[in-house]
N, CA, C and O of each residue as an XYZ file, in Angstrom:
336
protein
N    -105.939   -109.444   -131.129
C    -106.574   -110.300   -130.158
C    -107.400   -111.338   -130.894
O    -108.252   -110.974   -131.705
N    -107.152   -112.749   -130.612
C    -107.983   -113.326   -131.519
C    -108.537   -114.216   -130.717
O    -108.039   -114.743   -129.722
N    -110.045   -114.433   -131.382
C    -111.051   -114.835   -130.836
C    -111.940   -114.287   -129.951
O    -113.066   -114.612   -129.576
N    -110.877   -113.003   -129.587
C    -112.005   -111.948   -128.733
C    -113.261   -111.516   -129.716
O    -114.322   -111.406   -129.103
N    -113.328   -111.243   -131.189
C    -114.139   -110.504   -131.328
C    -113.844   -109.101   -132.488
O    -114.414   -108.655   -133.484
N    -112.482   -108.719   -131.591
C    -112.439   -107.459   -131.707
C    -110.825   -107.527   -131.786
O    -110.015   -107.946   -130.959
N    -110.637   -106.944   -133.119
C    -109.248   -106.610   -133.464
C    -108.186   -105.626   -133.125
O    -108.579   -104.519   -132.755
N    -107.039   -105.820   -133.182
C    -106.198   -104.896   -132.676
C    -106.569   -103.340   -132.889
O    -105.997   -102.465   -132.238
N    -107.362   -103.114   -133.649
C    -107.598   -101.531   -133.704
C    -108.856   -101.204   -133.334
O    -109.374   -100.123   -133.612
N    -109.579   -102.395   -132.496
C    -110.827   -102.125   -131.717
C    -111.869   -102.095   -132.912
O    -113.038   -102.208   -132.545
N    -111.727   -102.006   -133.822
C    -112.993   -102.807   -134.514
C    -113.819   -104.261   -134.349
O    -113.166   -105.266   -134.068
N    -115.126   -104.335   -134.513
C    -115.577   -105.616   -134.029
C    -115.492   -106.498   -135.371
O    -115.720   -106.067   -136.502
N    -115.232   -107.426   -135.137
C    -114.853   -108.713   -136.151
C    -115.881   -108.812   -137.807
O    -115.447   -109.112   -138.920
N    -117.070   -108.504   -137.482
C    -117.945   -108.043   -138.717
C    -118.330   -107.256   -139.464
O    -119.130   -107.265   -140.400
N    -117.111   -105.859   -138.557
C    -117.766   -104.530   -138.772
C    -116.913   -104.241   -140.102
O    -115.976   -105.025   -140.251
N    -117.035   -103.451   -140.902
C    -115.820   -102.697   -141.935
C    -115.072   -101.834   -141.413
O    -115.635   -100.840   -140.953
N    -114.103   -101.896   -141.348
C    -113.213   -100.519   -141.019
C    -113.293    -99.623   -142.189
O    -113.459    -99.947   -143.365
N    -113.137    -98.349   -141.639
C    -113.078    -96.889   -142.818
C    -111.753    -96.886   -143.340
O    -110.849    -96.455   -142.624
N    -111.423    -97.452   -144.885
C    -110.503    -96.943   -145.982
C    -109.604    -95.763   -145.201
O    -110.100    -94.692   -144.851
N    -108.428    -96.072   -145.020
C    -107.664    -95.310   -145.142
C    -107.794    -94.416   -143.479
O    -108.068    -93.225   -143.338
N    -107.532    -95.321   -142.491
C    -108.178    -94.437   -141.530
C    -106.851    -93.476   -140.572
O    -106.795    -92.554   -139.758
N    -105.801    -94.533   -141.408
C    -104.514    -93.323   -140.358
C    -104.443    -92.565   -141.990
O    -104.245    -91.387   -141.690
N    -104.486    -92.611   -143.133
C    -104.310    -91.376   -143.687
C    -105.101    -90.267   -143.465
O    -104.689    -89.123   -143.658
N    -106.271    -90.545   -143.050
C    -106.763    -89.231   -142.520
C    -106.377    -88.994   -141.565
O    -106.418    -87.769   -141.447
N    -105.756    -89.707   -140.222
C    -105.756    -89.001   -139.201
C    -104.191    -88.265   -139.729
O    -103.730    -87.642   -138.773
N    -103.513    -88.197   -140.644
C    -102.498    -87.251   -141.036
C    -102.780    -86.594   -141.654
O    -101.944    -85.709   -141.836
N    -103.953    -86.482   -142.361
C    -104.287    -85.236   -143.290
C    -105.141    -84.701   -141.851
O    -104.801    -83.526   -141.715
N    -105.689    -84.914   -141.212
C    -106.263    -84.171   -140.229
C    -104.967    -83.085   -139.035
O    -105.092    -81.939   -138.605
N    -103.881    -84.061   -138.854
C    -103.418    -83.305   -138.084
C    -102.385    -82.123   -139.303
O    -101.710    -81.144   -138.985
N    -102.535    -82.487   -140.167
C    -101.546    -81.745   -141.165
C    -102.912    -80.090   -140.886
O    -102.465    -78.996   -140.542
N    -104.032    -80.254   -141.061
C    -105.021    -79.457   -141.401
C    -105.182    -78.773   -139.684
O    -105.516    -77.597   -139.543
N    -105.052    -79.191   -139.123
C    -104.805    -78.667   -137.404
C    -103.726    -77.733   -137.405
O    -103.759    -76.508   -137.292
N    -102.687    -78.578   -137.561
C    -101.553    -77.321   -137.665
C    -101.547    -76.491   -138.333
O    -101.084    -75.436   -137.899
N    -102.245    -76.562   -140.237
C    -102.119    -75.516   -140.594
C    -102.817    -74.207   -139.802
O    -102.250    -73.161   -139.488
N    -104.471    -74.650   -139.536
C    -105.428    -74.043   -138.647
C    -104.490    -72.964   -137.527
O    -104.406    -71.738   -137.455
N    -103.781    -74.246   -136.627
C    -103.245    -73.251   -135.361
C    -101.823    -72.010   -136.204
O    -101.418    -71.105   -135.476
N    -101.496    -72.070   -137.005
C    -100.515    -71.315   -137.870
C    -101.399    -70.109   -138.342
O    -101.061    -68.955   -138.079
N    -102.321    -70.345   -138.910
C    -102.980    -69.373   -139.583
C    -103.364    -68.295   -138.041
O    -102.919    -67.164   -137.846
N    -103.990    -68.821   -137.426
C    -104.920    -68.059   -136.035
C    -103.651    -67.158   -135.422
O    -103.654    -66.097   -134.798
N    -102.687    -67.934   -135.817
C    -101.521    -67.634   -134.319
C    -100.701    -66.239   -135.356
O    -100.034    -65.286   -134.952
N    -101.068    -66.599   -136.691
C    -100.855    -65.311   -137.869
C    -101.656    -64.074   -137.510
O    -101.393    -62.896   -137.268
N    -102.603    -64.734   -137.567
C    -104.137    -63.622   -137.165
C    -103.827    -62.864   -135.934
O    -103.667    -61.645   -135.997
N    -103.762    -63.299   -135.183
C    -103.470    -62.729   -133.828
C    -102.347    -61.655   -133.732
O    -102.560    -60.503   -133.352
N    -101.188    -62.114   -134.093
C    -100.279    -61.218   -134.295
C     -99.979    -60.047   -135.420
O     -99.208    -59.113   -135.204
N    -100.890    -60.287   -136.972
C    -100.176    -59.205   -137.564
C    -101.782    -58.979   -138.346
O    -101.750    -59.061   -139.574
N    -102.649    -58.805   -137.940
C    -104.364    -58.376   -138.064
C    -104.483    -57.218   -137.453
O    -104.552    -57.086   -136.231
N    -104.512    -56.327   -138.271
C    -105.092    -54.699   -137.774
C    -106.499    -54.577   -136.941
O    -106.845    -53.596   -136.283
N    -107.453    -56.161   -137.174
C    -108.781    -55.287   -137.005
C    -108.941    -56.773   -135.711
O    -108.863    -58.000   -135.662
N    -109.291    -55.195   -134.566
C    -109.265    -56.158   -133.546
C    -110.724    -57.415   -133.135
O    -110.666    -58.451   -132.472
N    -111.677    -56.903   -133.701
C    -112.422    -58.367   -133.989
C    -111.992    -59.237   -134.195
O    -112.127    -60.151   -133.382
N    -111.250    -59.435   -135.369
C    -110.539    -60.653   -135.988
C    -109.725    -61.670   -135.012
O    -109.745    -62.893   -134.877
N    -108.837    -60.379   -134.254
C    -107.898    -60.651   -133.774
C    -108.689    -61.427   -132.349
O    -108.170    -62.498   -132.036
N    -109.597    -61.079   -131.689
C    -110.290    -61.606   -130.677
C    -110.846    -62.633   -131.181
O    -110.694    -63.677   -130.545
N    -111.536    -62.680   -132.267
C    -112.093    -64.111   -132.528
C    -110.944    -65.574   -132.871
O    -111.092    -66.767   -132.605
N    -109.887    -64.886   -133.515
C    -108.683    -65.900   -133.512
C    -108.305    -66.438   -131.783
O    -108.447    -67.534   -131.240
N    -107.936    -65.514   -131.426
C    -107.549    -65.639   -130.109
C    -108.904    -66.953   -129.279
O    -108.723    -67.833   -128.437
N    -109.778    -66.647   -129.787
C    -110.554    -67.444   -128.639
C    -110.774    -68.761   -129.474
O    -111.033    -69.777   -128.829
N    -110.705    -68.833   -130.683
C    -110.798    -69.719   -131.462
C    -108.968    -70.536   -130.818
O    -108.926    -71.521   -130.081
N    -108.246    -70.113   -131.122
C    -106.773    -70.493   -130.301
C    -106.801    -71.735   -128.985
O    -106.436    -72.903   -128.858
N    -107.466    -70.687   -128.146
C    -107.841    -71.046   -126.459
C    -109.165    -72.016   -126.813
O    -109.593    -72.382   -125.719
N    -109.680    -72.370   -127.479
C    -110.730    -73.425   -127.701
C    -109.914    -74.631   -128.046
O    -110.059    -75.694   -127.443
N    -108.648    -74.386   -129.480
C    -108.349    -75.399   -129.898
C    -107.308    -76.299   -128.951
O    -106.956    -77.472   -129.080
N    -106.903    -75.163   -127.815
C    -105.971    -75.484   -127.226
C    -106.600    -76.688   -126.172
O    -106.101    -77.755   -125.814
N    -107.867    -76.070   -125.846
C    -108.461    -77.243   -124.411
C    -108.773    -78.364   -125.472
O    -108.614    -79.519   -125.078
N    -109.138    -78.199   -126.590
C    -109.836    -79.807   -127.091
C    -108.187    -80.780   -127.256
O    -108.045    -81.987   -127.062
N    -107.393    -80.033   -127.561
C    -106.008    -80.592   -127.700
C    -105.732    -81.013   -126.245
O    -104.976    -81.984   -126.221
N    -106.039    -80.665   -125.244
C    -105.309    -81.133   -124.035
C    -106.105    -82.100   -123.563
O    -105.684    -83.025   -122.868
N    -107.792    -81.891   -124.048
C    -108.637    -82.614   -123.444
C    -108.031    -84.493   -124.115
O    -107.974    -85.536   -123.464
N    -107.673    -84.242   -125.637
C    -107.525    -85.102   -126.171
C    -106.346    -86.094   -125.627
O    -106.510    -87.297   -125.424
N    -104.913    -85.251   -125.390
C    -104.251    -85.520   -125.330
C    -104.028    -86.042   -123.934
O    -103.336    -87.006   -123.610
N    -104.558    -85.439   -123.355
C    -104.284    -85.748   -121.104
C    -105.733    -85.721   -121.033
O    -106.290    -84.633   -120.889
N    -106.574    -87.055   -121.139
C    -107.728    -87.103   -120.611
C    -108.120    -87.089   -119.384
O    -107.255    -87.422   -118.574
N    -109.018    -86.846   -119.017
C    -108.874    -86.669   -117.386
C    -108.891    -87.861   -116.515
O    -108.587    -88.667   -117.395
N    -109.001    -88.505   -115.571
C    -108.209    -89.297   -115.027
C    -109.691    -89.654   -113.693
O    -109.800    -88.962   -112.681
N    -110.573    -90.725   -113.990
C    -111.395    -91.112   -113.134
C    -110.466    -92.370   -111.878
O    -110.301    -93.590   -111.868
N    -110.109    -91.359   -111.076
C    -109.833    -92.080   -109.883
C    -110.880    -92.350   -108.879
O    -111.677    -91.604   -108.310
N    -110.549    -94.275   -108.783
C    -111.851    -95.007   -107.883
C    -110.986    -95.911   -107.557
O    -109.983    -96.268   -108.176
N    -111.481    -96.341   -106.377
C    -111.067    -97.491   -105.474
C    -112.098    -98.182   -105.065
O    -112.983    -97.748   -104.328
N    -112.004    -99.665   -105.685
C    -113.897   -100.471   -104.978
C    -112.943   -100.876   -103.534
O    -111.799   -101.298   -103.365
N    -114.102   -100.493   -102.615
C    -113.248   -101.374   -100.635
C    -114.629   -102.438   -100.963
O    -115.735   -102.300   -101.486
N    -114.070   -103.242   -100.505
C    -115.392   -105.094    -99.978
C    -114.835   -105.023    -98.635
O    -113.621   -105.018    -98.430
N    -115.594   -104.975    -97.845
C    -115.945   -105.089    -96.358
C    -115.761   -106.970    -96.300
O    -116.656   -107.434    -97.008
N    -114.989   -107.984    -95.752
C    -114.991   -109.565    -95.844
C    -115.784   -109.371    -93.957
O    -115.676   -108.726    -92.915
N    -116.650   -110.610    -94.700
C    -117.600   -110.648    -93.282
C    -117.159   -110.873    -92.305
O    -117.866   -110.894    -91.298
């Protein structure tokens, strides 16, 4: 967008962008998946059922921030103007 201000990746025109900012977001999701692999390990072949409950809820946590992320929720509004 030019002359808005604010560049195609929503940074403002003076600001610095952060080095390398989609390589992290692939080392991040690389580090997610490993995360949900490991838990979903835990859960299934962990003798000691603490573990196994704390994976599990750790699981069901990562799962809502993933959905929250992914399907944000959805503010439905309608403005009505009354014409005199």
């Amino acid at each position: 967008m030019t002359g808005s201000g604010i560049s195609d990746w929503g940074w403002e025109s003076g600001e610095q962008k952060p080095q390398g900012h989609v390589a992290r977001h692939g080392v991040l999701s690389d580090v997610l998946k490993d995360l949900y692999h490991l838990l979903k390990h835990v859960v299934r072949l962990e003798p000691d059922d603490v573990a196994k409950l704390h994976a599990q809820l750790a699981l069901e946590e990562l799962d809502d921030i993933m959905k929250n992320f992914l399907f944000p929720p959805q503010k439905l509004e309608k403005k009505i103007v009354v014409l005199p």
